[in-house]
N, C-alpha and C positions, 0 to 999 in steps of 0.2 A: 394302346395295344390293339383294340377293336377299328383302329383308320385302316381304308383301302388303298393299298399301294399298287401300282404295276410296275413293274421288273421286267428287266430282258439282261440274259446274261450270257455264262457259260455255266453249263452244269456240271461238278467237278465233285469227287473223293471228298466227303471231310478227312481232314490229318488226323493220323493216328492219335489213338485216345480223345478223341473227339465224338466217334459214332456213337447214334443213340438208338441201340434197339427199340426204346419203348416206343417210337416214333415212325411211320410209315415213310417218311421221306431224313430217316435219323443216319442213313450213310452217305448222303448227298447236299450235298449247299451248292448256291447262286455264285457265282466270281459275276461281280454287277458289274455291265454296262454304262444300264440308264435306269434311274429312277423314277417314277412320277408320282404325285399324292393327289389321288382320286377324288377320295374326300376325307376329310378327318373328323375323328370322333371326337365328342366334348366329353367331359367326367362322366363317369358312367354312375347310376343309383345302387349297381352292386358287380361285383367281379364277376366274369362271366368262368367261374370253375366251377364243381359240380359238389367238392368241399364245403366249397362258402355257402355258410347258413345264410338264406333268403326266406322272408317272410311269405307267405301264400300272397295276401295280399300286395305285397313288391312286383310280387312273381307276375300276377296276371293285371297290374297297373302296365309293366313295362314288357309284357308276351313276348314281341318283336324281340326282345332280347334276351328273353329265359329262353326262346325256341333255339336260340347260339347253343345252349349246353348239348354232351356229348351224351348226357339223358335222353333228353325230351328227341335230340336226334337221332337216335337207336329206337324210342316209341313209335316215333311217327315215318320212321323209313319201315320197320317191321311191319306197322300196321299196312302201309301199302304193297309190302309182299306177300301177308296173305291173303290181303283183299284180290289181290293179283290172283294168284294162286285160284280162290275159290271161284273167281268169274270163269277161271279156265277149265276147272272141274266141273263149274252146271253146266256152262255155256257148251264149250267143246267137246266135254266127254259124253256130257247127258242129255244134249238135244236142250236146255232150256231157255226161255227167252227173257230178255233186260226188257221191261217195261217201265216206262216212267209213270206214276200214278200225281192226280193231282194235289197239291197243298192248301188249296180253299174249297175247304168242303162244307158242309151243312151237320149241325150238331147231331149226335148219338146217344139215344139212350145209355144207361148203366158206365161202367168202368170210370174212369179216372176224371177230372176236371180239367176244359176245355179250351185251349184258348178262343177267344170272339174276337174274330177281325170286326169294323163294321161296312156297310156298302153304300153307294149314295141311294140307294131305297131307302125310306125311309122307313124304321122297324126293324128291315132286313140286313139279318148279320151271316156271314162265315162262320165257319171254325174250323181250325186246323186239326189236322185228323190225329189221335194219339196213336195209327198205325194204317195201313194200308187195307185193313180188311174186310171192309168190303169189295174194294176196289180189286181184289183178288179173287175173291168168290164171283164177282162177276168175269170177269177174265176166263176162268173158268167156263162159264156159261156161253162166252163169246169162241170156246173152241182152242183156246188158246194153254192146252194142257199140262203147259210145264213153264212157270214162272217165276219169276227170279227178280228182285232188287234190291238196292245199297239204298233203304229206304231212310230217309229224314223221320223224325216221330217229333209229336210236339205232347205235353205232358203239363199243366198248369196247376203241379201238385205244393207249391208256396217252398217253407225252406225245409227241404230234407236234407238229411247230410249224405253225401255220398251219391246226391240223384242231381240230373240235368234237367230243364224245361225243355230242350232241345236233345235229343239223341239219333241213334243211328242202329237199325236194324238189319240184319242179313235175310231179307222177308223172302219167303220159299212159297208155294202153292201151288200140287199136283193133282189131276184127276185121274180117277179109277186106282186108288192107291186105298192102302189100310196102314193103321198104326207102323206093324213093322217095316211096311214099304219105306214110311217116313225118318224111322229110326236107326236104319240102314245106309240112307241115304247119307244123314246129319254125321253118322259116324266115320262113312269114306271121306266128306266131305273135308272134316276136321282132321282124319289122318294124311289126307294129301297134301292141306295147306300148313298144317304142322310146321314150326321154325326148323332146321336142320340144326341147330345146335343145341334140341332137347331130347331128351331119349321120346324113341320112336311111341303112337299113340299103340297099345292092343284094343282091339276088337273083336267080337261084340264090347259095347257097354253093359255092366251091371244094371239090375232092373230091381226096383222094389214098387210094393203098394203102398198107398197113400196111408195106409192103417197101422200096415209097421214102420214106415217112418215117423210118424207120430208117436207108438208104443214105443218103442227102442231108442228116437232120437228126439224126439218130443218135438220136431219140426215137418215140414216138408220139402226142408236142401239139408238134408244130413250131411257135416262134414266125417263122411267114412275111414278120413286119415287115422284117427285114433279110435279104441274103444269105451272101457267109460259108458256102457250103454244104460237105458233104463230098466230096473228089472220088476214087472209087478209081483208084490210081496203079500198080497189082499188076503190070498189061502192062508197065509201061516198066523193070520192076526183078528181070523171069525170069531176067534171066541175071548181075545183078549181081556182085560180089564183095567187097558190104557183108553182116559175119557176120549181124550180128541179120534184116535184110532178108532173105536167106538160110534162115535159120533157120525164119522164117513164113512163109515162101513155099512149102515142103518137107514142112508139115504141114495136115490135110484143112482147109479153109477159109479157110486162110492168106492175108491180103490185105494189101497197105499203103494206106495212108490218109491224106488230107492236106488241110487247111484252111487256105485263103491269107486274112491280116489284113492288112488296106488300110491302107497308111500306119503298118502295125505300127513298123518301126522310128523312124516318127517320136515317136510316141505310147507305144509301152512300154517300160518301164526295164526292165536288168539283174533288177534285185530280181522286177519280173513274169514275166519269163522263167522265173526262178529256181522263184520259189512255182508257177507251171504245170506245170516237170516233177517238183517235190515231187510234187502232188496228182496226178499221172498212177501214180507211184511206189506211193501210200499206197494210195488208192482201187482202183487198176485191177492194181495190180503189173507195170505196161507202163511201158515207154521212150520219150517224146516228143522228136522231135527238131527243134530248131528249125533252119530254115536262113535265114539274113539274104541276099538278092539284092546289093545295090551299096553300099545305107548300111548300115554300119555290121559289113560282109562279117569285119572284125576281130574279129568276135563268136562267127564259126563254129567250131565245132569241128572237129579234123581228118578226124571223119566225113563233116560236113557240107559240109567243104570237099571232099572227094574225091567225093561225091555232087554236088554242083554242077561239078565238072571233067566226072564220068561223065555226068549227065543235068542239066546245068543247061539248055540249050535246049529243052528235052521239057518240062521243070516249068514256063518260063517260057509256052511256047505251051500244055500243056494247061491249067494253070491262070489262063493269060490274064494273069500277073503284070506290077505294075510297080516299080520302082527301089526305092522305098520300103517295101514291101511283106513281110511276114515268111511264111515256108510251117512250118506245124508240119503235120510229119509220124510217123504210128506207124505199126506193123506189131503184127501177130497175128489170132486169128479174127475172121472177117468181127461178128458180131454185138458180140463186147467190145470191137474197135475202134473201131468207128460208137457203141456208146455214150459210150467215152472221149470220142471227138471231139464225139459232142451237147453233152457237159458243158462241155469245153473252150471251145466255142462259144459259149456263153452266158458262160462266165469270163470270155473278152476280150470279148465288147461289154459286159460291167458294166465291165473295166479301162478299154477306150475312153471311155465314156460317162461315166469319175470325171475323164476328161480333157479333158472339153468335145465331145465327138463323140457329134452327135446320132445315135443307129442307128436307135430303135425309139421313134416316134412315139406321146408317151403319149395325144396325141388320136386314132390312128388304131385302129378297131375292125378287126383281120383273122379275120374266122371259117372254119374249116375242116372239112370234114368227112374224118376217116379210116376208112377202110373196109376191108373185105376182112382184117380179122384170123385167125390163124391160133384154129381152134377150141377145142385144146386145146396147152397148156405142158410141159414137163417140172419136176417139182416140183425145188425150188432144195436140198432135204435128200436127196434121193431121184432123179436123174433120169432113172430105168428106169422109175418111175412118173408119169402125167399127175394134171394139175390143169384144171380152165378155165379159159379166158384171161379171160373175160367172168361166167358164171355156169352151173350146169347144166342151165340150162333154152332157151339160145342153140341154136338150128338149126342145122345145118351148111347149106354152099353146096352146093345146088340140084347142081350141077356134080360134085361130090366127096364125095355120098354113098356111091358103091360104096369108096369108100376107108378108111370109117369102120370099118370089118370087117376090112381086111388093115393098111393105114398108116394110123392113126388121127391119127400128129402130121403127119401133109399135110395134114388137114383144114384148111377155112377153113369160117369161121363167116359169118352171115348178122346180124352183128356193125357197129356205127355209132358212131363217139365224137364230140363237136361239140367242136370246139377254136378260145380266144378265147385271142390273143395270147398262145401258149405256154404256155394253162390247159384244163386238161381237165373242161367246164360241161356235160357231158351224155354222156350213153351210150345205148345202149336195142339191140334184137335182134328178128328176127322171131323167134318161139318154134317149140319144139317140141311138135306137137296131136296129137302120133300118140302112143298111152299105148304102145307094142313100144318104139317106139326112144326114146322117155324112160327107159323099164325097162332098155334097152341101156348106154343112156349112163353112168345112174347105178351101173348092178349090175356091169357088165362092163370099162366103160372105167374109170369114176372110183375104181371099189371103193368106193362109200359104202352107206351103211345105208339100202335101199330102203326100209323101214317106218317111217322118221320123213315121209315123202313119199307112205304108201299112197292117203292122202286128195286129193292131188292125179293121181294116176295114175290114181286110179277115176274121177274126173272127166274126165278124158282120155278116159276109154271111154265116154260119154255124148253122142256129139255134138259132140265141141269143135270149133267154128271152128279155120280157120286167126287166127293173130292174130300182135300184134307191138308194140312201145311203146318209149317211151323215159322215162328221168327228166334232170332238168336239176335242177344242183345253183342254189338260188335263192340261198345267203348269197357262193356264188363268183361268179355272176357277176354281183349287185349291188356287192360289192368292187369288178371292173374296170371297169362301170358308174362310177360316183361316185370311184373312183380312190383309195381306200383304202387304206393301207397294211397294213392287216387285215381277215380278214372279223370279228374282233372286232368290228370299227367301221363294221359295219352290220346287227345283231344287236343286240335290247335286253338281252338280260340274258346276255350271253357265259361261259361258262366261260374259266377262266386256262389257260396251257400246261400246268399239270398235270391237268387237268379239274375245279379246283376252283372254288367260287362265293364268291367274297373278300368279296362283301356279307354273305352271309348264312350262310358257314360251311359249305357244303354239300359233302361230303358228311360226317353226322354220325355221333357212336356212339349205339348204344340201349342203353339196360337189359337184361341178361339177362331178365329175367320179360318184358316184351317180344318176346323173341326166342322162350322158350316154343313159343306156341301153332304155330310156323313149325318146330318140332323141329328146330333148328340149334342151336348154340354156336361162339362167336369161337376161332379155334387162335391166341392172341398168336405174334408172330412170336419163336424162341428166340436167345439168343446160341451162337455154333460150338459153343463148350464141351460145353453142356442137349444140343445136336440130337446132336453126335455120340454123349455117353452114352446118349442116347432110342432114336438108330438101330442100336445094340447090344443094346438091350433094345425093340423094338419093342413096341407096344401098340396096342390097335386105337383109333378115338378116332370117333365120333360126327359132327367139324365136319364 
């Protein structure tokens, strides 16, 4: 089926009862000439139809021929028209310029884990940038006010599921611009490169803060398709005489928390309950309690049941409940309990939704923007020590600079995430141009090593504009675009979950005398036995 033939004929009518609408060429056949066979195909390792079950791993052994399907070919001809599309919207409509930035760069403080190239200096390594941003901010500083690239990112975060080592940014970077300059921008952007065969984008986007999507969605990419929100129930339970309630109420953020499921006790069995307060168990180390209203009220426990005696009229009116309807409710700090419950939230509409309950519209495009992020984090090993929430180079808000001196974690940042149906497709921040308080940020707050960054802080002292950009991840949100069940499968030559390339074997070993001239050598990984006599007799070793 899959050999290349060339024909020369006459192009004629198929005979009646012949045509085949489904087909673009289904009312016309060849009256053959001449034949030739170009090349011919041997057995193929799977049918090349979009039916046939293929195994992931089939799929990106033999690429070259999973790219044949009428899938991956509608992926990847879409993604080139609205890559098209968007060049033409910065480039031509907005004055912006294609820069190419370079891919051997020198290692960065904070964010993500780096790849290391090595170089023949000896000591002296690369690393590929996991984004262009420096290289932007200078660009900036060079004059160059309005910047645009179809950037490469490289990311050496081991095996995540659903993540590349390799990706692709739509990287942006404008001077004299503010937040909504840039969020106006990202919106015409996306309206104009829009597929023509989806209902058109509206604009503005939706805007929330980082505070209520946390309280209300217990995340910070709220999918807004459904609601289901989280409601804090803390007032109606001050004076309670349920222990655990008690217990989190009494200690500094203590709040309870509860998410009402519409029609839950119609729709969730025993067994779902069950696995809900497992993973609340395992994950969170918190207690979820479920309480059932009228059906299926045989189900409560006698906590539950005395909580419905104590405040069953109060849960019905604040959370609007009816008959059928289930309330899981937890207690403890404000921030681990809105996360538990985000999680949870998303757990029952997948349970709903395995049970015929449509929630979350997969033709429906909800884009968000969340704002107002807190500046800097407390590190998750460490949390006497800060991290950024965003990157070291994000502004703080306008507002809450004198605070960055005395309360640095009150800071809010000058910080934007664009969120499409509970996915997080862009980020970006007005920067920081002032070379003191970049020096501030990075020497005093972060504790990082100001001299792997001197080259950009001496820049700063040169005139920098104010400035500000975003990147937008392009293989995520052509995924939700074309409806994907991976961003594998709109990517042509993917890495697998481990980060490896099943076609072509990559990543490979080299030759020692290869490795040579780069003054490295391989340390084989030892069995317990080797290491632990080795770490008793330590040695110094070269890798």
């Amino acid at each position: 089926m899959e050999s290349v033939v060339q024909v020369s004929g006459t192009v004629i009518s198929r005979p009646p009862g012949q045509k085949n609408p489904k087909m673009p060429t289904g009312e016309i056949e060849i009256k053959v000439k001449t034949a030739k066979l170009l090349n011919s195909c041997k057995k193929l390792p799977f049918e090349i139809k979009d039916f046939m079950k293929k195994t992931e791993t089939l799929r990106l052994q033999y690429r070259y021929l999973d790219l044949r399907s009428a899938q991956m070919q509608y992926n990847l001809r879409l993604r080139s028209q609205m890559v098209m599309k968007m060049r033409e919207y910065l480039c031509n409509l907005h004055g912006f310029v294609d820069v190419e930035t370079p891919t051997l760069f020198k290692r960065t403080p904070g964010g993500a884990k780096e790849f290391v190239i090595p170089s023949r200096e000896p000591g002296k390594f690369y690393s590929l940038p996991q984004s262009p941003q420096q290289f932007k901010q200078l660009l900036m500083v060079g004059g160059l006010d309005r910047y645009f690239q179809v950037a490469r990112c490289y990311r050496d975060e081991g095996s995540r599921p659903d993540r590349q080592p390799e990706f692709t940014q739509i990287d942006i970077e404008m001077s004299f611009v503010d937040q909504t300059g840039v969020q106006s921008l990202i919106e015409g952007l996306l309206q104009y490169s829009w597929p023509s065969d989806k209902d058109p984008l509206v604009v503005p986007f939706p805007s929330m803060p980082f505070a209520e999507a946390l309280a209300s969605y217990g995340t910070d990419k709220p999918d807004t398709r459904f609601g289901m929100k989280i409601v804090d129930i803390s007032d109606m339970f001050r004076n309670t005489e349920v222990g655990f309630l008690q217990d989190a109420l009494s200690k500094p953020q203590g709040t309870v928390k509860a998410i009402c499921i519409r029609k839950g006790a119609k729709y969730l069995k025993r067994k779902d309950i069950e696995s809900i307060r497992k993973f609340a168990a395992d994950h969170f180390n918190e207690e979820v309690l479920p309480i059932f209203l009228k059906t299926n009220e045989n189900w409560n426990s006698p906590v539950a049941k005395f909580i419905m005696e104590e405040q069953g009229l109060g849960l019905v009116k604040l959370l609007e409940t009816q008959e059928e309807d289930v309330v899981l409710l937890t207690a403890g700090e404000h921030k681990k309990a809105c996360s538990l419950m985000g999680k949870l939230r998303l757990e029952c509409a997948d349970l709903l939704e395995a049970r015929g309950v449509v929630l979350r519209d997969p033709a429906l495009f909800s884009f968000l923007w969340v704002v107002d992020f807190p500046l800097f984090l407390p590190k998750e090993e460490n949390p006497q020590e800060l991290e950024s929430a965003h990157h070291p180079f994000t502004a703080p808000h306008p507002s809450d600079i004198h605070l960055l001196y005395t309360e640095p974690h009150k800071v809010r940042s000058q910080h934007y995430d664009l969120v499409l149906n509970g996915n997080e497709i862009g980020g970006g921040s007005i920067r920081i141009h002032n070379s003191e308080l970049q020096h501030y940020v990075l020497d005093t707050v972060l504790k990082e090593d100001v001299k792997l960054l001197s080259h950009l802080l001496q820049a700063l002292d040169y005139g920098a504009p104010p400035h500000g950009g975003i990147a937008l991840g392009l293989d995520r949100l052509m995924c939700l675009v074309t409806g994907a069940p991976s961003i594998r499968d709109v990517i042509a030559f993917p890495k697998s979950f481990r980060g490896h390339d099943l076609m072509s074997n990559a990543p490979d070993s080299i030759p020692p005398e290869e490795l040579k001239p780069y003054h490295i050598q391989v340390s084989w990984p030892m069995d317990a036995e080797t290491e632990k006599s080795s770490s008793n007799h330590p040695c110094r070793s070269e890798s």
